[in-house]
C-alpha positions in Angstrom: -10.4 15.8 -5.2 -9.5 15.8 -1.7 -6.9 13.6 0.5 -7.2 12.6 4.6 -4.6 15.0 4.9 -6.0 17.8 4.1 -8.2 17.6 6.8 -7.3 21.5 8.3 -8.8 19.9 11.6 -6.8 16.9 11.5 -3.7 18.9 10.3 -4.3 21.3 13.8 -4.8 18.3 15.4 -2.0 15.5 14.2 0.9 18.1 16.3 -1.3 17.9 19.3 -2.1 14.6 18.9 1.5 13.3 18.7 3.3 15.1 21.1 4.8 13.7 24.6 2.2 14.8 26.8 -0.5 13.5 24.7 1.0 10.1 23.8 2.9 9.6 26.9 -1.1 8.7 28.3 -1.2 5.6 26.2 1.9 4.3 24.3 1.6 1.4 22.2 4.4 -0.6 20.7 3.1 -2.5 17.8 5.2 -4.7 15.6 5.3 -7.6 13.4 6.6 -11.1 14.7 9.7 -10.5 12.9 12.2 -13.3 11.0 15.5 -12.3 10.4 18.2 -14.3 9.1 19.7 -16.7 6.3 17.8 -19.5 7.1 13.9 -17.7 7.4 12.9 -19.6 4.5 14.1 -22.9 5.0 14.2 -25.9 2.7 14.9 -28.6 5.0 14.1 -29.5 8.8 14.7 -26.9 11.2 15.6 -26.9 15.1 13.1 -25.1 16.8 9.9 -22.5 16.3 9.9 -21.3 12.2 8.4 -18.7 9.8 6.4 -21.8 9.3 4.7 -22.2 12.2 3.5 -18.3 12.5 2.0 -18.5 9.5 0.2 -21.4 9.1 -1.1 -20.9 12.7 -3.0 -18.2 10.7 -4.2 -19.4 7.9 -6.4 -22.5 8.4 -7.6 -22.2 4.8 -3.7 -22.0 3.7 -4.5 -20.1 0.5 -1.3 -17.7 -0.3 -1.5 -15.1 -2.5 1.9 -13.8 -3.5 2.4 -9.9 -5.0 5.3 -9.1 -6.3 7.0 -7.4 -9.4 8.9 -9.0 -12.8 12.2 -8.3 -11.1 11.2 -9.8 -8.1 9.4 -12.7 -9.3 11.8 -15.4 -8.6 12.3 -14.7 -5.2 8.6 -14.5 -5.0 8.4 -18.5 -6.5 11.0 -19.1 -4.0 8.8 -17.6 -1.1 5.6 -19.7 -2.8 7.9 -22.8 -2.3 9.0 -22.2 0.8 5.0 -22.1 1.4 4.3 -25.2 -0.8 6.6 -27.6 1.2 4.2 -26.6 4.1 1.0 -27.2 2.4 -0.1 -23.8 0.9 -1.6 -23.1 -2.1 -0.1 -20.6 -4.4 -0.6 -17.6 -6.9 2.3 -15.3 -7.6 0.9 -11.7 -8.9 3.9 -10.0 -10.2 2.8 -7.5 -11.6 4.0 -3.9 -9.3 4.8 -1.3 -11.0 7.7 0.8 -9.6 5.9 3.7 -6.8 2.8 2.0 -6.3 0.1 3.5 -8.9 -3.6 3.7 -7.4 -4.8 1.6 -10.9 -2.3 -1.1 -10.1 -3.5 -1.1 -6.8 -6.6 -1.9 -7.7 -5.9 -4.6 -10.4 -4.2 -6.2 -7.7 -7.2 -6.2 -5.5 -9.1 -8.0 -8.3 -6.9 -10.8 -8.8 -6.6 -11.0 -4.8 -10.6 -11.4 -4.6 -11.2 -14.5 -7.0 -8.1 -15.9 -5.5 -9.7 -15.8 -2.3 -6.5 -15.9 -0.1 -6.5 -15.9 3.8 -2.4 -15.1 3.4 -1.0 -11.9 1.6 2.5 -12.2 1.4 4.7 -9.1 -0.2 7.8 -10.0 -2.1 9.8 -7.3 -3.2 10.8 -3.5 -2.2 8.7 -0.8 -0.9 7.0 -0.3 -4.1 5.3 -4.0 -3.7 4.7 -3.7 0.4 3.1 -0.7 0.1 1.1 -1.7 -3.3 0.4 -5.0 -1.3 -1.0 -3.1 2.0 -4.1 -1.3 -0.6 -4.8 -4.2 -2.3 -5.3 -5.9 1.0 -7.3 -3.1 2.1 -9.7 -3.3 -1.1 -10.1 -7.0 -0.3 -11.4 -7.0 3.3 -13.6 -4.1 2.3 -14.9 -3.5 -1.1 -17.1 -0.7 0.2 -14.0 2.1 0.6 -13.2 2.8 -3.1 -10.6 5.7 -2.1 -7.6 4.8 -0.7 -6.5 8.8 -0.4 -9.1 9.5 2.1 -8.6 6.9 4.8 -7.8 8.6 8.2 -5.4 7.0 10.7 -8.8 7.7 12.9 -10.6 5.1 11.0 -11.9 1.8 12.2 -10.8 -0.9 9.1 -11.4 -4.1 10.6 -9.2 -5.8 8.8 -8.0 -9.5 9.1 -11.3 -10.6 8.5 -10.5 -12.7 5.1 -6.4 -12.7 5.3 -3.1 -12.3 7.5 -0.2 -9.8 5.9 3.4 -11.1 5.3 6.2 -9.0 4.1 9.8 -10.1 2.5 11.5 -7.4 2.0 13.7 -7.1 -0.9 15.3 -4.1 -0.7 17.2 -2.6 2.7 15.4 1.4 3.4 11.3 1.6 3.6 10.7 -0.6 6.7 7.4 -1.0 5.3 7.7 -4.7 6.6 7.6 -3.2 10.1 5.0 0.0 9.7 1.6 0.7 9.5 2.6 2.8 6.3 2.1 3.0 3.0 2.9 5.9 0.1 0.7 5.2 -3.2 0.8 7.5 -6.7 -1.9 8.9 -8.4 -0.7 9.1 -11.4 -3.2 11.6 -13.1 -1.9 14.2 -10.7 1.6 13.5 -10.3 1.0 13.1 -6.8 2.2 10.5 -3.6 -0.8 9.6 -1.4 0.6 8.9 2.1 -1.4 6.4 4.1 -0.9 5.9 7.7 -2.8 3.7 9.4 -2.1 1.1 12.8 -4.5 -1.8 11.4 -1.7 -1.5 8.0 1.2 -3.1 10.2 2.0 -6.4 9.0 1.6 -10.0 10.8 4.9 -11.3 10.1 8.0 -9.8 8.8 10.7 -12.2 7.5 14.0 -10.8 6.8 16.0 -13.0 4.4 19.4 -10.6 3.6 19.5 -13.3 0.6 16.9 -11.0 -1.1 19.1 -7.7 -0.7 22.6 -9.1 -3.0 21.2 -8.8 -5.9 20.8 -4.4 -5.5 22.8 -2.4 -7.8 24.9 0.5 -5.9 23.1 3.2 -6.6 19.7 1.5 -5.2 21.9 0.2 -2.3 22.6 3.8 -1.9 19.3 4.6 -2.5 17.3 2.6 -0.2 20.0 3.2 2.5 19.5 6.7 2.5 15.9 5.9 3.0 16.6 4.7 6.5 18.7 6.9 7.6 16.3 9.7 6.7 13.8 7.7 9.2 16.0 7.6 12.0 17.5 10.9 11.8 13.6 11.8 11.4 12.3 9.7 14.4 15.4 11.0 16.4 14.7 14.2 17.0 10.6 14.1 16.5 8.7 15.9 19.2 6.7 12.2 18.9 9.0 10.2 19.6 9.7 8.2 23.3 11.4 5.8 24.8 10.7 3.3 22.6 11.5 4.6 19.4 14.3 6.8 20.4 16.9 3.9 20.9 16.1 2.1 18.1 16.6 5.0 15.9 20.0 6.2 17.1 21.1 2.4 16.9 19.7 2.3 13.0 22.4 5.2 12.4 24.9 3.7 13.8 24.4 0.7 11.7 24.1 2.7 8.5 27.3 4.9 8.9 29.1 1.8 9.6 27.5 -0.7 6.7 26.4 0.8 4.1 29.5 2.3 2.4 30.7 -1.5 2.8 27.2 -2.2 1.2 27.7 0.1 -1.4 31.6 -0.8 -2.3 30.3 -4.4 -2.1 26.8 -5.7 -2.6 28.0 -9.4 -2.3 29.0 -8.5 1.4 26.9 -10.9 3.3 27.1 -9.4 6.3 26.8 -5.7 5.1 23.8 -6.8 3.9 22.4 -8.3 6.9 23.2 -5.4 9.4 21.2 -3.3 6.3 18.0 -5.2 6.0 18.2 -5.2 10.0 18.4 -1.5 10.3 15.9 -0.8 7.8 13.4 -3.2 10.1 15.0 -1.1 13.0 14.4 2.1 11.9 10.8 1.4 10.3 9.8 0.5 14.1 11.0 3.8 15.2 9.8 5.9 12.7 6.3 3.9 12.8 5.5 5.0 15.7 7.5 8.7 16.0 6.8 10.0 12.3 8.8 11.6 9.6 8.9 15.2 9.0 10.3 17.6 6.7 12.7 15.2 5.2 9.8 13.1 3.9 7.7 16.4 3.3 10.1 17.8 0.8 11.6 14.5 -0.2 7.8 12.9 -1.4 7.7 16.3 -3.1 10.6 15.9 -5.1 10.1 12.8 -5.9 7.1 12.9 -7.8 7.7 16.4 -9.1 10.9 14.8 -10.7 10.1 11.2 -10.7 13.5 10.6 -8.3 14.0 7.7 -6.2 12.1 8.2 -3.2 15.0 7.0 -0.8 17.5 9.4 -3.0 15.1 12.3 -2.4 14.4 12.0 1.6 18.3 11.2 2.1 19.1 14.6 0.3 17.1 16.7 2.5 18.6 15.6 5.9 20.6 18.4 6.4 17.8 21.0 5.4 15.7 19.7 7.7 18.1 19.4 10.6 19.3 23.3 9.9 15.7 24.2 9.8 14.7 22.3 13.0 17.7 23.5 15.3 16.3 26.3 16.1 13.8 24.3 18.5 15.7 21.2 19.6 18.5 20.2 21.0 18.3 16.1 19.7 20.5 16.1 16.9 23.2 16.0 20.2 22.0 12.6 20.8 22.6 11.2 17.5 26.3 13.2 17.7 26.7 11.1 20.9 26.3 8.1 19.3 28.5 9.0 16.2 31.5 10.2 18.3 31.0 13.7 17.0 32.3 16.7 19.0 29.6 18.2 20.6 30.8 20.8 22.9 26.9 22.6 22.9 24.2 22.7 20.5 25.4 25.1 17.8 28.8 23.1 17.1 27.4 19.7 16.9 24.8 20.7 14.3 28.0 21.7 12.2 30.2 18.5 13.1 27.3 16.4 12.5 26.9 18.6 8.8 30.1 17.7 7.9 30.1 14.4 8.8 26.9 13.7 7.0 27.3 15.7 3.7 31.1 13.8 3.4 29.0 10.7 3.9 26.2 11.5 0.8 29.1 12.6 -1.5 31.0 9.5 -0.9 27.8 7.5 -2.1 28.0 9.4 -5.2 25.0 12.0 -4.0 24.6 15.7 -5.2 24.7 18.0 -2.1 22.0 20.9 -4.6 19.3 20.1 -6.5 21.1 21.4 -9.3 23.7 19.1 -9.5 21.1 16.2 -10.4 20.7 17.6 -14.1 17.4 20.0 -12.5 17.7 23.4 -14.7 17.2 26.8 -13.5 14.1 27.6 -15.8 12.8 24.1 -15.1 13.3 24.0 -11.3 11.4 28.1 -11.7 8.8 26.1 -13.8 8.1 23.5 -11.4 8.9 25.4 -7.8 5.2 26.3 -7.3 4.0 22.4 -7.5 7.2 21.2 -5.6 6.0 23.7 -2.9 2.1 23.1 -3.0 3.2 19.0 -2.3 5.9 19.8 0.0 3.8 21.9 2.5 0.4 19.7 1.5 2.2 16.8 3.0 1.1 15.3 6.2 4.7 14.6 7.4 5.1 18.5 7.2 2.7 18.9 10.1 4.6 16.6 12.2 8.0 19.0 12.4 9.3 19.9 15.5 9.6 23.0 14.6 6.5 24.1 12.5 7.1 25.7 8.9 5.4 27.9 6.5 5.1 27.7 2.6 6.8 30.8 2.1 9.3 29.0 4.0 9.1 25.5 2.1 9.7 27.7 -1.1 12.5 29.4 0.8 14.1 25.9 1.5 13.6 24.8 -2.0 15.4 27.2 -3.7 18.8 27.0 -1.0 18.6 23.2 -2.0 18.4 24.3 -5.4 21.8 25.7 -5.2 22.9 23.7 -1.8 23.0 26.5 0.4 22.9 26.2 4.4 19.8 26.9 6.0 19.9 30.3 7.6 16.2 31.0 8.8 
């Protein structure tokens, strides 16, 4: 079976395709209306435009159906009363299962069909966006039966039967904000990345109310998750004006809140400044692409069935050693860190330092080894974590391009958390 992906023309042309000269033609901006705040989901009168008003603009059939997942569900009845009190009907699916599996996908789909909805809302973490964006797909049209082989080239049309809302309730994918989605198909042991412009939510609401009830380690988790977008977006050769900012800005805010997050998950405003920098980094990467950190991180995630956010955050300094051979950006984010950057060479090291004494204060392994992985095991499994790390589309998008020889060469100095010396 083959994937969009592995187009060989589109992986030639996706480089080309997303570089300055090229996009700098036509740039497009494309976001949500985006909600943010304590008060997105009110219960009582409000001063003053509300989450209300964008969505039932919408929805003139005001038929909601909610997906979601067991842990999720009762913010996901508190989302179907907030839509209630403005005359919506309701269904709450919560049935996700954790990394999106294409079958669960699809049973969604079915339940979303004799629903009938002309309102998708998602309610949960990136898992239930991104299972919510398919099952939307596979209810405006029936006729694509393969999720894995839809192009960012194609025409989908959709919007034809329903608007798409997403409530994040996790702070990292940005999925809220991004045209992407990552599903698993499960009989291989493999993530389907799906990128697509049409896939970018209507409305993104923002309640940080969502976000206290994360344990640490998925507070450290999905944190990691953005900052492994906007270190990614930062320095990608697709990146512009636009995106740049917004990903230096969503560093910032992650060196600054989430070890408050992390120490404290009842901090209110930790956990505002998060779910905003997850938004703010899911614009930026949206539009600039991830790279190798999401290459090798999707790899080693469903190789070793490791949180996805864990994964792409571990492989940050891998891909920076490996991409400094090419560009100079990394000095920008150093800039807006206050790290010592007298040239190239010596802020790629202070930033190193900076970063790797951040992960270990979170409680992350700085080799693959020290997660438990064993030598015969990671020998055992190196050829599939390679064929899925260099098979990735986000490989394609490095700045600086990369062989599988070379993925396998990465691997194995993560393995024993090694610096990159090629």
């Amino acid at each position: 079976m083959g994937y969009w992906f592995e187009d060989p023309t589109l992986k030639a042309l996706a480089p080309l395709a997303l570089s300055s000269s090229i996009r700098g033609l036509t740039t497009i901006f494309n976001t949500p209306k985006i909600y943010a705040g304590f008060n997105v989901l009110p219960e009582g009168p409000v001063i003053g435009p509300t989450t209300m008003d964008a969505l039932a603009s919408q929805c003139p059939q005001k038929r909601a159906f909610i997906v979601s997942d067991e842990f999720n569900e009762p913010n996901a009845k508190k989302a179907g009363s907030f839509l209630e009190s403005g005359g919506f009907a309701t269904r709450v699916w919560a049935r996700v299962l954790p990394e999106a599996p294409i079958e669960n996908v699809r049973a969604c789909a079915e339940e979303i069909k004799q629903f009938e909805p002309d309102l998708i809302m998602a309610v949960g973490g990136g898992s239930v966006m991104d299972l919510a964006k398919g099952a939307w797909i596979l209810y405006e049209r029936p006729d694509l039966t393969d999720l894995g082989m839809i192009s960012p080239l194609d025409k989908l049309n959709l919007r034809q039967k329903a608007i798409l809302a997403a409530v994040p309730t996790t702070a990292g994918t940005g999925s809220e904000s991004t045209g992407a989605a990552v599903f698993h198909d499960t009989a291989i042991q493999r993530k389907i990345p799906v990128a697509h412009d049409e896939l970018v939510p209507d409305v993104a609401i923002l309640s940080p109310e969502f976000t206290i009830s994360m344990p640490p380690a998925l507070t450290a988790g999905t944190g990691l998750d953005i900052l492994a977008h906007a270190m990614d977006a930062a320095i990608a050769p697709s990146g512009n004006d636009y995106t740049e900012p917004l990903a230096l800005r969503a560093i910032e805010i992650v060196f600054e809140w989430l070890p408050r997050a992390y120490a404290n998950g009842n901090d209110r405003e930790a956990r505002f400044k998060m779910i905003m920098a997850a938004n703010i980094a899911g614009i930026a990467f949206g539009m600039s692409g991830c790279h190798l950190t999401h290459s090798f991180g999707h790899s080693l995630g469903a190789v070793y069935e490791m949180h996805h956010g864990l994964c792409v955050g571990f492989f940050i300094p891998h891909s920076f050693q490996f991409c400094a051979r090419v560009t100079n950006k990394h000095l920008s984010i150093c800039k807006s860190l206050d790290i010592p950057a007298p040239n190239a060479r010596e802020g790629l090291e202070n930033l190193l330092v900076k970063l790797r004494a951040f992960l270990t204060s979170l409680d992350v392994p700085l080799a693959l080894k020290d997660f438990g992985i064993g030598k015969e095991d990671f020998e055992a499994k190196l050829p599939k974590l390679v064929e899925y790390a260099y098979g990735d589309i986000s490989c394609y998008l490095s700045p600086r391009p990369i062989t599988a020889p070379q993925c396998e060469k990465v691997m194995r100095y993560a393995y024993d958390g090694r610096d990159i010396d090629f």
